[in-house]
N, C-alpha and C positions, 0 to 999 in steps of 0.2 A: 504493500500500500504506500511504502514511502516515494515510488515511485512517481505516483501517480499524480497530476497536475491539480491544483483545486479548480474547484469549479464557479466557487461560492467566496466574498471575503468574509473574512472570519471575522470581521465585527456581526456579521450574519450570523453566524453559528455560533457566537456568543448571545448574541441578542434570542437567540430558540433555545438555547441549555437556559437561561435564565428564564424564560415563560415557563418549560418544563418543570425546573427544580423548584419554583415558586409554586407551582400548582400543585407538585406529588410529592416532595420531598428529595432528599438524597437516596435512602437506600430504595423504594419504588420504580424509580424514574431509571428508565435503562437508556441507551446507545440509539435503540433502534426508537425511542419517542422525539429523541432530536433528529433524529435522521428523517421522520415523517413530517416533521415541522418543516423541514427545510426542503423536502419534495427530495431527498435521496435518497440512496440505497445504506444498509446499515453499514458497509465496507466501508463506504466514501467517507463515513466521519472519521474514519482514521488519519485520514490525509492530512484531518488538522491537527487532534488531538489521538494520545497514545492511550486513554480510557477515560472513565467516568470520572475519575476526582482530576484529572485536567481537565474535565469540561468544567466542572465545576469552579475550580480553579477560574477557569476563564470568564465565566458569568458571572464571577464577583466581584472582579477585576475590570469588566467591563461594567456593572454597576457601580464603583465606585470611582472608578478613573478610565471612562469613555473611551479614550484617545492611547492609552495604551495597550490593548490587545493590538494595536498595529507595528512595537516595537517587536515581539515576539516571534521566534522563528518556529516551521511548520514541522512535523508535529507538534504542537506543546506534548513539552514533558509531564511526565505526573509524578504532579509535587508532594511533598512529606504534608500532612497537615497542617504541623507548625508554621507553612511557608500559608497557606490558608488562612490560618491566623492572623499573620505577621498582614496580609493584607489588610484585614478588617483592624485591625489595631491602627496600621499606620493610616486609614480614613478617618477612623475615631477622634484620633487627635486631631482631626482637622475641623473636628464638629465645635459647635458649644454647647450641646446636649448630652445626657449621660451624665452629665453636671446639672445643676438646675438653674445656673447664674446668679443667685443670689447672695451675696457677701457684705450687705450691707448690716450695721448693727440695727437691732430692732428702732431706736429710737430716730433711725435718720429717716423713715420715713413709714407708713399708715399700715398696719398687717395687712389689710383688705389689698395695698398698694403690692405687696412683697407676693403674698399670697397669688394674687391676680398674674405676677411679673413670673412667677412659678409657673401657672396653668399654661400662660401662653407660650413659654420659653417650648415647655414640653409638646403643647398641640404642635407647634410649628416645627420642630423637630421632627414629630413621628409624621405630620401630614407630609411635611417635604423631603419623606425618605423611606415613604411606602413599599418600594420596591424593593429597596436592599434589606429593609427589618423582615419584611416577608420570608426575601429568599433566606435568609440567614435564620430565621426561624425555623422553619419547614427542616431546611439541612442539619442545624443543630440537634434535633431531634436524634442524628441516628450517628452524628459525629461527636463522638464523647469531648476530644479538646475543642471544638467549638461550640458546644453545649458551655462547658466550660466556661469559656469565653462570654458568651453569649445571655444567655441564664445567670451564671451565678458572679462573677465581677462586671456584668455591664448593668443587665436589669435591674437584680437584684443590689448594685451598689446607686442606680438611681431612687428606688424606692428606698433603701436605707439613707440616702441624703435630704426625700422629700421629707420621712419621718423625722429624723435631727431638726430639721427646720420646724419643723408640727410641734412637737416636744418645746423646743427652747420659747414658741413662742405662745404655745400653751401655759408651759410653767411662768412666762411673763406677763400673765392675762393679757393679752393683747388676743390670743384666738381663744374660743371653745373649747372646753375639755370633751376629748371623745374617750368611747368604753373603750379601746384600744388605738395605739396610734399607729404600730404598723399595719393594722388593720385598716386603719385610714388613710394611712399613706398609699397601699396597695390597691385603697378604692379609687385615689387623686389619677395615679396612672392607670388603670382599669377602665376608670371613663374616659378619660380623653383618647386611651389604645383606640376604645371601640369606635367612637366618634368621628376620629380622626382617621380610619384605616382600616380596621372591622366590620362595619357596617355596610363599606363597596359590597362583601360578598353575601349580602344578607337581601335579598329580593324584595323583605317587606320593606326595607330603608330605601326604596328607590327615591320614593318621593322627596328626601333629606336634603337641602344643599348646604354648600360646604357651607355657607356664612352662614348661614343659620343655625349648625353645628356648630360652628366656631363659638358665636356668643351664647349659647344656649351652656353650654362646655364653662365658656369663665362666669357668666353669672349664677348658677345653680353650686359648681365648686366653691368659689369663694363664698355663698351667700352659706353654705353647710356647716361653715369654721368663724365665722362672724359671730362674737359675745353676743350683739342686739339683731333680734332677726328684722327687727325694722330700720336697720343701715343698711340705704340705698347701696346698690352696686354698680358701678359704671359700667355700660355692656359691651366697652372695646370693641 
């Protein structure tokens, strides 16, 4: 197969591994559903890539830096996972989410203010990064160092930063006290996941749009952690 010429560029055949693996997952998704995506035979995806975790490889690479699957030579290799990793890491850093951005001290500006600066940080993160959290979801599933990854130091260190923040401003009566906080920090991201990115696959949410998710999302959050529930909420 090394032989053989492509037919197709391989931002294409990145662009059908990534539809694929976002829809089935990593271990499901075979050789031969990107090859029908792409109207070829299962032989010919060899020509780009050497198996399933270079594809993958490829379609995370090409979700998160577009323009470099065209530096790589044909077949891609298939990489160790860690190199898998090391992708989604070095994008990560490029984000300002997974963080929540908030580092001001309580008193420089309104909970409702910090609180709201929280919600939004995070919709706008997960709405304009649909496509990579998907795929990187679906696959962490069945790739334990990207689970890893993925699950327990990304998600789960944003929900432990939203809780810190719940906490310190809980115990400084500025928010609400709730029965649990990482319970409440886990519902902060929960709704905004579904809102902002869950709800596309949900048939009865056709009707939804994005802006009206958008402030439905910060005014119902913020209004849940507000001491007076008759403090107005600005609906961003």
């Amino acid at each position: 197969m090394r032989g053989r010429k492509p037919v197709r560029p391989l931002a294409e055949v990145a662009d059908a591994a990534m539809g694929v693996f976002a829809d089935k997952g990593f271990r499901p998704a075979g050789i031969s559903d990107v090859a029908a995506a792409l109207g070829l035979s299962h032989g010919a995806v060899y020509t780009y890539v050497e198996g399933k975790q270079a594809l993958l490889y490829l379609a995370l690479l090409r979700a998160t830096r577009p323009d470099a699957v065209t530096e790589l030579s044909l077949p891609v290799g298939t990489p160790p996972v860690e190199t898998i990793v090391a992708v989604m890491e070095t994008w990560v850093k490029e984000q300002e989410a997974f963080g929540i951005g908030v580092r001001q001290r309580p008193d420089e500006r309104s909970a409702a203010d910090e609180l709201a600066l929280v919600v939004d940080t995070v919709y706008d993160f997960i709405d304009g990064n649909q496509l990579v959290l998907t795929l990187v979801a679906r696959c962490a599933e069945d790739l334990p160092e990207l689970g890893q990854w993925y699950f327990v130091e990304r998600r789960r260190g944003m929900v432990a930063e939203i809780g810190e923040f719940l906490r310190t401003r809980i115990a400084a009566g500025t928010l609400r006290p709730v029965p649990d906080v990482s319970a409440a920090a886990r519902f902060v991201v929960e709704t905004i996941a579904w809102f902002a990115m869950h709800r596309h696959g949900d048939p009865d949410s056709a009707m939804l749009d994005d802006e009206t998710c958008r402030r439905t999302v910060h005014v119902l959050v913020v209004a849940a952690f507000l001491p007076n529930p008759d403090t107005a909420v600005e609906t961003g």
